[in-house]
C-alpha positions as CSV (number, residue, x, y, z in Angstrom):
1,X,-40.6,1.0,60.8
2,X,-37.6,-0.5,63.2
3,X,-39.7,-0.6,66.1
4,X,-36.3,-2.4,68.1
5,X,-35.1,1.6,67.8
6,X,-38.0,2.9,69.8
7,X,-38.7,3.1,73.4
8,X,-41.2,0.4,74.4
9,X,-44.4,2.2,76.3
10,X,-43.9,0.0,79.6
11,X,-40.5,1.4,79.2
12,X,-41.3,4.7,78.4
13,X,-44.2,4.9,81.7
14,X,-41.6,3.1,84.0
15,X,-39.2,6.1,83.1
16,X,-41.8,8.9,84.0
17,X,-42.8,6.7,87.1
18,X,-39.2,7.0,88.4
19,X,-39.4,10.6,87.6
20,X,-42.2,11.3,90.0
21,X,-45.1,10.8,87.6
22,X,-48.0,9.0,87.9
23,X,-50.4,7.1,86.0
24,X,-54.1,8.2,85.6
25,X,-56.5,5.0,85.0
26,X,-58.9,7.0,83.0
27,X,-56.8,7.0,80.2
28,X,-56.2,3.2,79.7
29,X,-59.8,3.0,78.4
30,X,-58.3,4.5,75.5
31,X,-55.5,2.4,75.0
32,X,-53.2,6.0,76.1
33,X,-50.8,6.1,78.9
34,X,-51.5,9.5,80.5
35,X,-49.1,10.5,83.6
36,X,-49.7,13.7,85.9
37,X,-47.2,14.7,88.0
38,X,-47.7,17.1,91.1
39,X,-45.0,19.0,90.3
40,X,-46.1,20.1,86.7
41,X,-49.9,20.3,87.6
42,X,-50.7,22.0,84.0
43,X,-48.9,19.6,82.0
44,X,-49.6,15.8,81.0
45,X,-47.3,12.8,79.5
46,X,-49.7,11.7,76.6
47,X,-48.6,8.4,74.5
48,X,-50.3,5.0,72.8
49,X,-49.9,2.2,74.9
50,X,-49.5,0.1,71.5
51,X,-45.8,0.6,69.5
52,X,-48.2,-0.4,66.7
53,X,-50.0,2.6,66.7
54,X,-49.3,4.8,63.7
55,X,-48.0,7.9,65.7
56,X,-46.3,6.0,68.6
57,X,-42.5,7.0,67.1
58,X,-43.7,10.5,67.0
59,X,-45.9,10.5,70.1
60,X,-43.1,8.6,72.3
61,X,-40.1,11.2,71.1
62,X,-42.4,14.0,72.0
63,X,-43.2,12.9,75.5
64,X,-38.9,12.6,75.9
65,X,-38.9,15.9,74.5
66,X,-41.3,17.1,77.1
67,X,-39.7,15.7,79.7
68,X,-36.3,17.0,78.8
69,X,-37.2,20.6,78.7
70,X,-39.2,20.2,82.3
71,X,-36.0,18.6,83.7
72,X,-33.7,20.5,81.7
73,X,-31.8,17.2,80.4
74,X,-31.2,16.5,76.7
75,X,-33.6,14.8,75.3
76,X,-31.0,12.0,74.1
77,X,-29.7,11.2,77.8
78,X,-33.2,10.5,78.9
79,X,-33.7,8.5,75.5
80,X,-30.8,6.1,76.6
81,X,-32.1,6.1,80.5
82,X,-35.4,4.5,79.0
83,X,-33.5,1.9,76.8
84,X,-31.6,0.8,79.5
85,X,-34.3,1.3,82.7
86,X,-34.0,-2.5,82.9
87,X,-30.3,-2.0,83.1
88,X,-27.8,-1.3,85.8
89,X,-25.2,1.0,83.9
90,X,-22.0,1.9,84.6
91,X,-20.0,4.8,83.3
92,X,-16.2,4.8,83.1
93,X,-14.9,7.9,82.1
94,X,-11.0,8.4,81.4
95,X,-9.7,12.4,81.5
96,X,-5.9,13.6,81.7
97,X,-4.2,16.7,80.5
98,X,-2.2,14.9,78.5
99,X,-5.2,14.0,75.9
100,X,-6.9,17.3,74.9
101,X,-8.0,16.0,71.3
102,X,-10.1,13.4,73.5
103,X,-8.5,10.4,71.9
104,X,-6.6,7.4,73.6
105,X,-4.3,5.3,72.5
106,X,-5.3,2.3,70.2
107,X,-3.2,-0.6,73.4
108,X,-4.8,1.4,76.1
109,X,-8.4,1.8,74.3
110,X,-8.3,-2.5,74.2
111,X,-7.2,-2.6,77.6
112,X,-9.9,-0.3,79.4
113,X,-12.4,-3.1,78.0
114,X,-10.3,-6.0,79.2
115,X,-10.8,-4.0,82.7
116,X,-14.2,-3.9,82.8
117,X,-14.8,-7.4,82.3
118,X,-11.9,-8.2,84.8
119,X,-14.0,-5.6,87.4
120,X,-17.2,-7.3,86.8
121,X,-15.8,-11.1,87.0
122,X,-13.8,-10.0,90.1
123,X,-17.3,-8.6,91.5
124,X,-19.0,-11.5,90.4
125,X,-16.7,-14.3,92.4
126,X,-16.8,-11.7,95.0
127,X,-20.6,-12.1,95.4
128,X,-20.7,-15.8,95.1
129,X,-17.2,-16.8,97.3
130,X,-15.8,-13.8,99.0
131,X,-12.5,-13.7,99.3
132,X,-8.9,-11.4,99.1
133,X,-8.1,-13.3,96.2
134,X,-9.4,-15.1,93.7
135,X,-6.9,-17.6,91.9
136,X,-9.2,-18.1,88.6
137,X,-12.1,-15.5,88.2
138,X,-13.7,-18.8,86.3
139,X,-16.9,-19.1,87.9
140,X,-19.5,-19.7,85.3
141,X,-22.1,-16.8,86.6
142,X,-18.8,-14.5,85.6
143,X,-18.7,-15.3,82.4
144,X,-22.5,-15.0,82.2
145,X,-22.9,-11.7,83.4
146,X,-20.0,-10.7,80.8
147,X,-22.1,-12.3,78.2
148,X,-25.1,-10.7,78.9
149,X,-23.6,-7.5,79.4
150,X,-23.5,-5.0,76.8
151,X,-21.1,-2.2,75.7
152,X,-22.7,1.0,74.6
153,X,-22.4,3.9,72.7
154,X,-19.0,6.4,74.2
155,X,-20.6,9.3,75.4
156,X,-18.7,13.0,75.5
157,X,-16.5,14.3,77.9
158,X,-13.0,12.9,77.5
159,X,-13.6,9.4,77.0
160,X,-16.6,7.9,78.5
161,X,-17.0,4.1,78.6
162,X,-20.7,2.9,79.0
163,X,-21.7,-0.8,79.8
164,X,-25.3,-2.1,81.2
165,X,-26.3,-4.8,82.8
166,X,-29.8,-6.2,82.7
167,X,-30.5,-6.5,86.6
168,X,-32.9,-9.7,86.0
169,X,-30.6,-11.3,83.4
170,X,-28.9,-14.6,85.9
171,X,-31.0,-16.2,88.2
172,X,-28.5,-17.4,90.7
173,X,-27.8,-17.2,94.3
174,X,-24.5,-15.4,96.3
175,X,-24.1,-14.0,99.3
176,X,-23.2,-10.6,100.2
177,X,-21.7,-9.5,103.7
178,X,-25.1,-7.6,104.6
179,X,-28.1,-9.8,105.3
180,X,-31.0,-7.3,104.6
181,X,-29.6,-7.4,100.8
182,X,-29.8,-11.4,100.1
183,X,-33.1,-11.0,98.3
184,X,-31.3,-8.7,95.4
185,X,-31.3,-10.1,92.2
186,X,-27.7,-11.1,91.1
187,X,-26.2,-8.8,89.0
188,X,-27.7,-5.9,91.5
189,X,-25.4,-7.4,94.0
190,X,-22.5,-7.6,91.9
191,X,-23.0,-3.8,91.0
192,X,-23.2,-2.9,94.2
193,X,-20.5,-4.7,95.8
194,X,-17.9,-3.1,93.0
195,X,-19.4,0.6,94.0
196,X,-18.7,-0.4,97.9
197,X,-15.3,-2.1,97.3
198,X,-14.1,0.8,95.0
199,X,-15.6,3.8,97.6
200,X,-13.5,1.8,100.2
201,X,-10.5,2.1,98.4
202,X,-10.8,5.4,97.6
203,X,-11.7,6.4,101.4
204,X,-8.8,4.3,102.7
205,X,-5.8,6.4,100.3
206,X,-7.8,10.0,100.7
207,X,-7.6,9.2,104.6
208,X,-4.1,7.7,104.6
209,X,-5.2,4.2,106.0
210,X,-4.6,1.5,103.4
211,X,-3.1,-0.5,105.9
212,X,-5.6,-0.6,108.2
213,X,-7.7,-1.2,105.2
214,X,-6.1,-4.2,104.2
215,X,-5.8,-5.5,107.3
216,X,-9.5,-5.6,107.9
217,X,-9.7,-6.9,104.4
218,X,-7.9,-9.8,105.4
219,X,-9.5,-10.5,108.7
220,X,-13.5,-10.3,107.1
221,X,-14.9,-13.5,106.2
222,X,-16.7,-11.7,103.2
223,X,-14.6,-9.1,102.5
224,X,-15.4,-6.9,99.4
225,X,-12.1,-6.1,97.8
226,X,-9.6,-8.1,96.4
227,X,-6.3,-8.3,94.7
228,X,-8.2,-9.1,90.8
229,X,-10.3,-5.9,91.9
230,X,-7.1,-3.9,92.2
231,X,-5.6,-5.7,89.2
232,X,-8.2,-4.7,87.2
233,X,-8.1,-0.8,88.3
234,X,-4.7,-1.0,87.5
235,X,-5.9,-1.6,84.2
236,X,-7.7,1.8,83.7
237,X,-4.4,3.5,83.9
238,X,-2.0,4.6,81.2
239,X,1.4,6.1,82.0
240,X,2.0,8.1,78.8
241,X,-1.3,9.5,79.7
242,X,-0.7,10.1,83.7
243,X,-4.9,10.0,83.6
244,X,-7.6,9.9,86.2
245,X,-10.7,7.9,86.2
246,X,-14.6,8.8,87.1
247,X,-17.5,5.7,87.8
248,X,-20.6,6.0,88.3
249,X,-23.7,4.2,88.4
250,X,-27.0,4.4,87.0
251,X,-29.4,1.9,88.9
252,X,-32.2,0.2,87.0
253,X,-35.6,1.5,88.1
254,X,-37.1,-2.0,87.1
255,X,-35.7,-3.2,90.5
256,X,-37.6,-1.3,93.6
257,X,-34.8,-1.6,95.4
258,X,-34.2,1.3,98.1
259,X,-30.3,2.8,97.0
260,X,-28.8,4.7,99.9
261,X,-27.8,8.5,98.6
262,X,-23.8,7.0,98.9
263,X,-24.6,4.5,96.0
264,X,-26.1,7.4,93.7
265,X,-22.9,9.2,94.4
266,X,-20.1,8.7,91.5
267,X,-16.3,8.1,92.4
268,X,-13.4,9.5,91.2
269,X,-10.0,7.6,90.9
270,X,-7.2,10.3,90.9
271,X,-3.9,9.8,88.5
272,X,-2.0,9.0,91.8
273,X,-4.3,6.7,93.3
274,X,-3.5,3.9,90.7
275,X,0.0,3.4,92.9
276,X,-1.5,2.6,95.9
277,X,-4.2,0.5,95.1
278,X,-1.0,-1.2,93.0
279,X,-0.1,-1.7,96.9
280,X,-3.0,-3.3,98.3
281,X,-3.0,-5.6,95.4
282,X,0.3,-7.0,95.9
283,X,-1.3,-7.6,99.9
284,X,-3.5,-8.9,98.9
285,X,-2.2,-11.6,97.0
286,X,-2.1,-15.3,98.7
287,X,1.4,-15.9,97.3
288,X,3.4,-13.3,94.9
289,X,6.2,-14.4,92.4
290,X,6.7,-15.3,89.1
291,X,4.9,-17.9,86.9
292,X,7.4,-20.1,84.2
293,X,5.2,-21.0,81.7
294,X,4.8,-21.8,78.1
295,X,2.4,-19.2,76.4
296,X,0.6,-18.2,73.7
297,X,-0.6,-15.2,72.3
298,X,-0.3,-12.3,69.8
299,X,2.5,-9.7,69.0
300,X,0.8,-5.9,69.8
301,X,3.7,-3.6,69.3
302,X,7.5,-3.3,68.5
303,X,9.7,-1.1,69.5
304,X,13.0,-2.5,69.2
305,X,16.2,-0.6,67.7
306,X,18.7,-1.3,64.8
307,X,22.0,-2.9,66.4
308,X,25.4,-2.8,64.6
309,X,24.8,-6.0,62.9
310,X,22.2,-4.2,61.1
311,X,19.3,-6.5,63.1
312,X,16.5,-5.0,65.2
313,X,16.6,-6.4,68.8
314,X,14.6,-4.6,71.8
315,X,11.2,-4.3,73.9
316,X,7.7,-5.7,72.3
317,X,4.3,-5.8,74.0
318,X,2.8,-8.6,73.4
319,X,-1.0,-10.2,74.7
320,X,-1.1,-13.5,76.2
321,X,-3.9,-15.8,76.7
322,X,-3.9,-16.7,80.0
323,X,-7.0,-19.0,81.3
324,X,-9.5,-17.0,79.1
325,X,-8.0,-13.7,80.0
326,X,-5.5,-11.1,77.8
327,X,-2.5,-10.0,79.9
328,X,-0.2,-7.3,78.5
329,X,3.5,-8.4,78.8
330,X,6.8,-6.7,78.0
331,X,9.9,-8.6,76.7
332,X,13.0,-7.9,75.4
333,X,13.8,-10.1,72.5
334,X,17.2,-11.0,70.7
335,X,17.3,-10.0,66.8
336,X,16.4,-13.8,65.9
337,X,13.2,-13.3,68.4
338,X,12.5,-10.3,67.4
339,X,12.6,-11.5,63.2
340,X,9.8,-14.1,64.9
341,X,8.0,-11.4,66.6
342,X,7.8,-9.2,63.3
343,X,6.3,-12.1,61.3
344,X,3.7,-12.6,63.5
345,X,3.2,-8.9,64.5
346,X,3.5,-8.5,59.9
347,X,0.8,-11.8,59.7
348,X,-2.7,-12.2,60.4
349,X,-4.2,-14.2,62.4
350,X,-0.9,-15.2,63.4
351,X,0.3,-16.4,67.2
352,X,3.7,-16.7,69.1
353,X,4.7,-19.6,71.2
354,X,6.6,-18.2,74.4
355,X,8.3,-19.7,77.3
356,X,9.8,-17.6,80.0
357,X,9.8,-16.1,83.4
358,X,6.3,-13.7,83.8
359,X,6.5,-11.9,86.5
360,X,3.3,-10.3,88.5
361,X,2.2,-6.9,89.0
362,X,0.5,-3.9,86.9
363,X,0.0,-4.8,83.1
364,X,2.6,-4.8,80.8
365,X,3.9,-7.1,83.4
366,X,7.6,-7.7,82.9
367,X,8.4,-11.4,81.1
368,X,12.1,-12.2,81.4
369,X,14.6,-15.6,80.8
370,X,13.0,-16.4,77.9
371,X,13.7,-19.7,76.6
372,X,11.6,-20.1,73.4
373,X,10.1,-17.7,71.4
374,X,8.5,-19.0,67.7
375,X,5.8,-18.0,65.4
376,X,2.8,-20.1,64.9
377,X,1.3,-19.4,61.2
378,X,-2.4,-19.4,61.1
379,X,-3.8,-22.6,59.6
């Protein structure tokens, strides 16, 4: 049996606990948790407290069952709530009219996952050096949260992005703005500094006062939002698909950490949103204009047009590497760059070399006055 599969008892008990249920003693002389719960006074959660016991798969689904038709959830939604209880989960879910058969497209499916590790580094270097803008979200307890992080099953209902966070996975220090939440374990206050940056956001364009917003934003010493925060957003929008995005948070019950009713509350980013917090980004932003660099990175899509000279020339998409990150850019190539951009697009594991003018803003970000543009075959 693949006991990895099941629901570990502890996990299983700290569920019901957090459900209102409690634990009667007498049973544990038996080696059986047995939980009563006010509530339910003629019922009892019965199950081995060894995953070695012969009936625990059967006795631990049963108990989920249970609980499912008391509470009137599916049984498989309180299945993944136990799996993850250590976890602080967050739910990104994309809808728009404009994507009834519930599918996305392939460039915007990559680039909602490049936005969720761009959210949680940006909440990360929030946490441990707030600022309006961080110049390189490099800080190594970034990259460690993303690493421990994990990427879930999608869910239905549109498109539903799930990704947990194991609340006791870093043991480092940060500061947030409020002193009574210092003792929090790390990733708890990254989780809960996004929720609190993105519900300010959203209360500052539904109450028409992003400029007061930023302003204060600017004048905090440990302010909550910043410009890779917006960038990142940004990145949960596709134009073709003129869609809207819902958040929200599921809070690790391993952590007896009093949440305020606001935090339980998801958030809603409306279609027309994305624009304005495209706005406060650019604020933001110590120093905007436009980087001339050498690049490299990969070919994602062509969609040039046949000239009279019977040569394709036009627009591509490409994905450069930019200190550890993927930024989408948009060029327009001549027929001899474009030829390069096909061979490497045609080659795998094949890169382009690029020099040119990148220019900031919402991804695909504009690249112009490009001055080299050559394939690099794969080794």
């Amino acid at each position: 049996m693949n006991y990895e599969a099941l629901v570990t008892p502890i996990d299983l008990r700290e569920l019901a606990k957090s459900l209102g249920w409690e634990l009667v003693d007498e049973g544990l002389v038996d080696r059986l948790y047995v939980l009563r719960n006010k509530s339910y006074p003629r019922r009892q959660l019965v199950f081995p407290m060894d995953m070695t016991a012969p009936d625990y798969a059967e006795s631990s689904y049963k108990q989920i069952e249970k609980l499912g038709e008391m509470l009137g959830e599916c049984p498989r939604t309180l299945m993944a709530r136990a799996l993850n209880i250590r976890d602080d989960t967050l739910r990104f879910r994309v809808f728009s009219s404009q994507s009834a058969d519930r599918s996305l497209p392939l460039g915007f499916a990559t680039t909602l996952v490049s936005g969720v590790q761009q959210l949680l580094k940006a909440s990360a270097c929030t946490v441990m050096r707030p600022r309006v803008h961080h110049p390189r979200l490099t800080f190594s307890e970034a990259q460690q949260l993303i690493e421990k992080s994990r990427f879930g099953h999608t869910e239905p209902g549109s498109f539903v992005l799930r990704v947990s966070c194991p609340v006791h996975a870093l043991d480092v220090q940060g500061e947030l703005p409020s002193d009574d939440e210092n003792s929090l374990p790390f990733v708890r206050r990254v989780t809960v500094s996004l929720k609190r940056g993105m519900e300010q956001l959203i209360r500052a364009i539904e109450t028409d006062s992003l400029d007061r917003l930023v302003e204060s934003v600017k004048a905090e010493s440990a302010p909550l939002i910043s410009s890779n925060l917006c960038e990142a957003l940004n990145q949960f929008y596709d134009e073709s698909l003129e869609n809207g995005l819902d958040v929200s948070f599921e809070w690790s019950v391993s952590e007896p950490v009093a949440i305020k009713d606001s935090l339980k509350r998801p958030l809603r980013f409306q279609q027309d949103y994305f624009g304005r917090i495209e706005e406060v980004r650019r604020e933001l932003r110590d120093s905007e204009g436009h980087t001339t660099d050498t690049f490299i990175g990969t070919v994602e899509r062509l969609s040039g047009e046949m000239g009279e000279d019977g040569k394709r020339a036009g627009e591509v998409i490409l994905n450069l590497l930019i200190q550890g990150e993927s930024i989408r850019a948009k060029a327009i190539l001549s027929s001899d760059q474009y030829y390069e951009a096909d061979r490497a697009h045609m080659t795998e594991g094949a890169y382009i070399q690029v020099r040119g003018k990148l220019q900031p803003g919402r991804q695909p970000r504009q690249m112009s006055e490009l001055s080299q543009f050559k394939l690099i075959a794969p080794g």
